[in-house]
C-alpha positions in Angstrom: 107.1 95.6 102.1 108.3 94.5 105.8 111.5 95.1 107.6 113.6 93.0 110.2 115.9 92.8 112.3 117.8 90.7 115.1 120.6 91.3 117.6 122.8 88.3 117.8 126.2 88.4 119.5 126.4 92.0 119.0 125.7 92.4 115.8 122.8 93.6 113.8 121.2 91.4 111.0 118.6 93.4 108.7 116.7 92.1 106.1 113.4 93.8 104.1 110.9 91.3 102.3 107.9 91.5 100.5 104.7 89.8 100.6 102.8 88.8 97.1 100.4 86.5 95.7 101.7 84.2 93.2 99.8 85.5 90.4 101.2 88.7 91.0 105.0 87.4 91.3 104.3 85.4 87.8 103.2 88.6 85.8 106.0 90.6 87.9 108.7 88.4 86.6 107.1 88.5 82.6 105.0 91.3 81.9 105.9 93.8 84.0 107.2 97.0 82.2 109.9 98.4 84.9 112.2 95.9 86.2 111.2 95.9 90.1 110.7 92.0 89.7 112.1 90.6 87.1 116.0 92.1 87.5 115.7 91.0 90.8 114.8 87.4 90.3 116.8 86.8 87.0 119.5 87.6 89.2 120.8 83.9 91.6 117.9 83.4 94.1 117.0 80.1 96.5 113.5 78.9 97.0 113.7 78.4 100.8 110.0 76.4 101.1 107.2 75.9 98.6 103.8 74.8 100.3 103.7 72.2 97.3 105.5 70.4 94.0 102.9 72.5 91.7 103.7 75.8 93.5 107.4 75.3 93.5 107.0 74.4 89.2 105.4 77.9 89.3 108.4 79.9 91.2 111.1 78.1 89.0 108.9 78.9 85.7 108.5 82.4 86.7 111.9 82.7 87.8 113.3 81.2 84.5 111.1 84.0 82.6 112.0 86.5 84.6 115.9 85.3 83.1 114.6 85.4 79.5 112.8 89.1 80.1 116.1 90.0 81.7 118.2 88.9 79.2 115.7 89.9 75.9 114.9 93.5 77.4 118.6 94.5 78.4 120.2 93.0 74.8 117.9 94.6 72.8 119.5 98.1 74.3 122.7 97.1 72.9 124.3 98.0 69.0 125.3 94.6 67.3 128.1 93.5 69.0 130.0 90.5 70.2 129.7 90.5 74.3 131.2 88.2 76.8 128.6 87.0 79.5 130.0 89.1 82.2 129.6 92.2 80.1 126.1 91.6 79.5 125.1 90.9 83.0 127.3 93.7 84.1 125.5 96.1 81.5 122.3 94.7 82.0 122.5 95.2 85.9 123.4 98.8 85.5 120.5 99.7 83.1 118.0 98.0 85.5 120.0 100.3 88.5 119.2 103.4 86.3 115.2 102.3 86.7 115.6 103.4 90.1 117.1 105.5 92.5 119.8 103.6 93.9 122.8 104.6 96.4 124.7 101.7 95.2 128.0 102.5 92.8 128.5 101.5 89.4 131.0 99.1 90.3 128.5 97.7 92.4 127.0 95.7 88.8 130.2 94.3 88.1 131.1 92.7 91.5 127.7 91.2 91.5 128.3 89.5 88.1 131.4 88.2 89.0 130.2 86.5 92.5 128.0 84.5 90.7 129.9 84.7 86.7 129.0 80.6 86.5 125.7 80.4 86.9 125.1 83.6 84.8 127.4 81.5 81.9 124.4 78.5 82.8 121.6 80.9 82.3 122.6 82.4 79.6 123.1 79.5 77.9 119.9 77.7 79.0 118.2 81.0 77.7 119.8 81.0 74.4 116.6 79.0 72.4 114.2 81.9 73.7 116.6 84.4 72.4 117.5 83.1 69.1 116.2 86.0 67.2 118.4 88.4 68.7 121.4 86.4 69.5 123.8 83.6 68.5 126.6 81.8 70.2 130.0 83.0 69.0 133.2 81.5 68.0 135.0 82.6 71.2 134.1 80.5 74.7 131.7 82.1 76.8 130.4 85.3 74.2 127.4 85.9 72.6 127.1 87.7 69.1 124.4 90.5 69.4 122.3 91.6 66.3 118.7 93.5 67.0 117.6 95.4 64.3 117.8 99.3 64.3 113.9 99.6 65.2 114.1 97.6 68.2 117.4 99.3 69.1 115.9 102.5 68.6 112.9 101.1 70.9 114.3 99.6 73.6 116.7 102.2 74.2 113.3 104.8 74.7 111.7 102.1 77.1 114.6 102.4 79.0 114.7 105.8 79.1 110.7 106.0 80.1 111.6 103.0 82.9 114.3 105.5 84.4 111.4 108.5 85.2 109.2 105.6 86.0 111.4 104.4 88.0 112.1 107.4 90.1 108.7 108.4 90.4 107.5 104.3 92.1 111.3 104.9 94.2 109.6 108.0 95.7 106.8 106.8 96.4 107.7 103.5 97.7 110.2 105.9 100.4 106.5 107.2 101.3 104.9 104.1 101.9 107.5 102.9 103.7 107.5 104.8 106.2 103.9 103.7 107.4 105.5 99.8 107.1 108.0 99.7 109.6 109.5 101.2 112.6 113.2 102.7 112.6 112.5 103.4 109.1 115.2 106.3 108.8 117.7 104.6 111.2 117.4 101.8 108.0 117.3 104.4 105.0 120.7 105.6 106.8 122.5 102.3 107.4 121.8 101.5 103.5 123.0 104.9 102.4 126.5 104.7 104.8 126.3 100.9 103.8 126.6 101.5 99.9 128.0 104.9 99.6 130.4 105.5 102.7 128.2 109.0 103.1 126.5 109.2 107.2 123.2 110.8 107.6 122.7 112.2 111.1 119.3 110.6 112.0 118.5 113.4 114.2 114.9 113.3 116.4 113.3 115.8 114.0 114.3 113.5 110.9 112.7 110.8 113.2 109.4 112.7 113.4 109.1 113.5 110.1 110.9 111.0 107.7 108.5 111.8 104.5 109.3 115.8 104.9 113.3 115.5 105.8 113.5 112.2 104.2 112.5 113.5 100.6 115.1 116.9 101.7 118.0 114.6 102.2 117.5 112.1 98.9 117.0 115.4 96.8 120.5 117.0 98.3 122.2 113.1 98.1 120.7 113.3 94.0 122.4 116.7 93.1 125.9 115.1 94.2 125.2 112.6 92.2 125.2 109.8 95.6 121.8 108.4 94.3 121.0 108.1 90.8 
């Protein structure tokens, strides 16, 4: 993982990428157990330049998977039921949020959905042979009748619960790591806190020195009020 960051006409533009093979981003998007790929990319994404036509068939077929896993791993958590697409993007965004410790609000899942509620209609839909065993077009425009059966209920619902500790445990360790990837590390980890949540963290020079010591110390206290999650 990387961070940038440019000045332009007084304002600050951030952004934090990561580097993988391929390979890697093909199994991430598929096979993967916690979502850290695949919820990302089955979520609207642009392919800004692809060395080649065979690379650019291999994004697009990992980034349809990673719509099927998305969609097949988040219904399966669901009772039978009749859902409309933007509830289960919506709900599907907030389990994958629970797999790690995020600042952002709930309502954060929902706005998200609605931004981009066509093309999660056109996935959905484009989706639907893969998906035939656990769901059906319904009557109503735009809804999807639900029906796993009460073992993979059961099931699904305990993956999720193991991807949440999972999840925390990589989030931690990933806030280790990062500190050893870029500079202004904690000036960052406060901008996205203030960003999402409205809370300010005082980066104060000690915080600076020590961002693995003080940062763990301020996302435990942030946790207990219930900030992150």
């Amino acid at each position: 993982m990387f961070y940038l960051e440019i000045n332009h006409q007084d304002k600050i533009y951030r952004s934090k990428y990561a580097v993988l093979t391929t390979s890697h981003f093909e199994k991430g998007t598929s096979d993967w157990f916690h979502p850290y790929l695949w919820a990302r990319f089955a979520q609207p994404s642009r392919i800004l330049y692809a060395r080649d036509k065979i690379i650019r068939q291999r994004i697009n077929a990992a980034l349809a998977r990673s719509v099927v896993k998305f969609l097949k791993t988040t219904l399966l958590a669901h009772s039978e039921n009749t859902l409309s697409v933007e509830a289960i993007w919506t709900n599907g965004l907030m389990l994958t949020y629970a797999a790690e410790l995020r600042t952002e609000k709930q309502t954060r899942a929902h706005k998200l959905t609605q931004l981009s509620l066509d093309e999660y209609t056109r996935l959905t839909a484009a989706a639907l042979p893969a998906l035939q065993d656990i769901m059906e077009k319904s009557e109503s425009q735009d809804s999807y009748h639900i029906h796993p059966t009460q073992f993979t209920n059961n099931l699904t619902r305990f993956q999720w619960w193991l991807r949440r500790w999972q999840g925390r445990i990589l989030s931690i360790l990933r806030l280790g790591k990062a500190t050893l990837t870029f500079r202004d590390c904690a000036d960052y980890a406060a901008w996205k806190i203030e960003r999402h949540t409205g809370v300010r963290i005082e980066v104060t020079p000690m915080l600076r020195r020590h961002p693995i010591l003080l940062g763990y110390k301020i996302i435990w206290k942030l946790f207990r009020r219930g900030i992150v999650r």
